[in-house]
C-alpha positions in Angstrom: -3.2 -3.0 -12.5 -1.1 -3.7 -9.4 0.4 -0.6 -7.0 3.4 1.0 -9.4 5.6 4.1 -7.5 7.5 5.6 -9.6 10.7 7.9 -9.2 11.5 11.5 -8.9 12.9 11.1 -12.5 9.8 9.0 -14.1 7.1 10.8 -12.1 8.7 14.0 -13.9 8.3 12.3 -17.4 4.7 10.6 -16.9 3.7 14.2 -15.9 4.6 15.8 -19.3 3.3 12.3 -20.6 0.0 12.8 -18.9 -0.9 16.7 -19.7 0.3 16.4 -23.1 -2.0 12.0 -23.8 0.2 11.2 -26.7 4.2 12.3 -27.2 7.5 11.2 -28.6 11.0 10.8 -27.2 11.4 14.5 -28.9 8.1 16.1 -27.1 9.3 14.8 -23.5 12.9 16.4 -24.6 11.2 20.0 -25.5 9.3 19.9 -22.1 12.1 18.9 -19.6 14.1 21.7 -21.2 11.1 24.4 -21.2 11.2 23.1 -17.4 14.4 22.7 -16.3 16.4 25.4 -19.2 18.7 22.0 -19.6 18.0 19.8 -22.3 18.7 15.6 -20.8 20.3 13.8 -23.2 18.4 12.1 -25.6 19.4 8.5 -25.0 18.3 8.9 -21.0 15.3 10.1 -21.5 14.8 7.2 -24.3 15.9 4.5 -22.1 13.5 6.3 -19.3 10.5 5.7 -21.4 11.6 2.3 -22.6 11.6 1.3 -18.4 8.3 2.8 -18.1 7.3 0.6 -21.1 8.2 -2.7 -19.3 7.0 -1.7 -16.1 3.6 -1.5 -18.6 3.0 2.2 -17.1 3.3 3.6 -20.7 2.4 1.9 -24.0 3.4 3.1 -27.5 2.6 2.9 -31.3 5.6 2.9 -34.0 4.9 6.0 -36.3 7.8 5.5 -38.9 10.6 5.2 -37.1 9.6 7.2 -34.2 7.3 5.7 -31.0 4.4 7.7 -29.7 3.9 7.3 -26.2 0.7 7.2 -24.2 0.0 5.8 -20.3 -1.4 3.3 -19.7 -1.5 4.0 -15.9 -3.7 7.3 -15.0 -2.8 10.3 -13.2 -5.8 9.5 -10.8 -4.8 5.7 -10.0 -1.4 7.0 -9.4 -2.8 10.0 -7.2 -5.1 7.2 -5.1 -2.0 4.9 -5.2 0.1 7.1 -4.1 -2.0 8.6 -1.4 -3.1 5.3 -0.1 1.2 4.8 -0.1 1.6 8.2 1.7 -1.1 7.3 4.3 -0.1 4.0 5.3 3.8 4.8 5.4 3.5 7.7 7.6 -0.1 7.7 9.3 -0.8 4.2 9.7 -3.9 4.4 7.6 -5.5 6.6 9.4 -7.4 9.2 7.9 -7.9 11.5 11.5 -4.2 11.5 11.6 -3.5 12.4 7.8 -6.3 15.0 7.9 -4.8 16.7 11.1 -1.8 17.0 10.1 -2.5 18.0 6.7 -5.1 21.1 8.9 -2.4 21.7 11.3 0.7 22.1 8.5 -1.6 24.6 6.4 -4.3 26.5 8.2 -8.1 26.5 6.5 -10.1 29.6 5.5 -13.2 29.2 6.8 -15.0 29.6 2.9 -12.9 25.8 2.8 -13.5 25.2 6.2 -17.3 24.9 5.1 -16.8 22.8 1.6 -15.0 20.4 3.6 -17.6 20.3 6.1 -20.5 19.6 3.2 -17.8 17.2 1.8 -17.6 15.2 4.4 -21.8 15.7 5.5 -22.4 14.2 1.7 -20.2 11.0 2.4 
């Protein structure tokens, strides 16, 4: 599957999509309003999933009249491709760069200090 990013808005729907495997139009609707305490209207949230559909991130089954949708992309490929985006963008691919800033923006413990140390000793 070739590199997809996604937007704020369809990152926020393929996250409920992802914890929950399988949902309909109505299950994305509960959890944006359990998230947000505004229900979206249903015919955005619709035409968001039908996007996702052609840009073959999410794939569906007809259940009556209703669709069920499930992704097709996976939360880790995303993660990676996303990353991989992240770290060529804005660190010109270079992993001592990313991993210093990432040290220098957020201070280790030194219990993490030492898992990243055996981490990186088993690579």
């Amino acid at each position: 599957m070739k590199k997809k990013l996604l937007t704020k808005a369809e990152e926020e729907i393929m996250q409920i999509i992802w914890e929950m495997g399988e949902c309909s139009t109505g299950d994305v609707l509960q959890k944006l309003e359990e998230q947000s305490g505004k229900r979206p209207a249903h015919s955005t949230v619709s035409t968001m999933l039908g996007i996702l559909v052609r840009k073959q991130i999410l794939d569906f089954r007809k259940v009556g009249n209703s669709r069920l949708y499930t992704p097709k992309l996976k939360r880790d490929d995303y993660l990676r491709q996303t990353f991989q985006h992240l770290s060529d963008t804005y660190f010109g691919n270079s992993i001592n760069r990313l991993v210093s800033f990432l040290v220098k923006s957020k201070p280790l413990d030194e219990k993490t200090r030492q898992k990243l140390i055996r981490l990186l000793e088993e690579e």
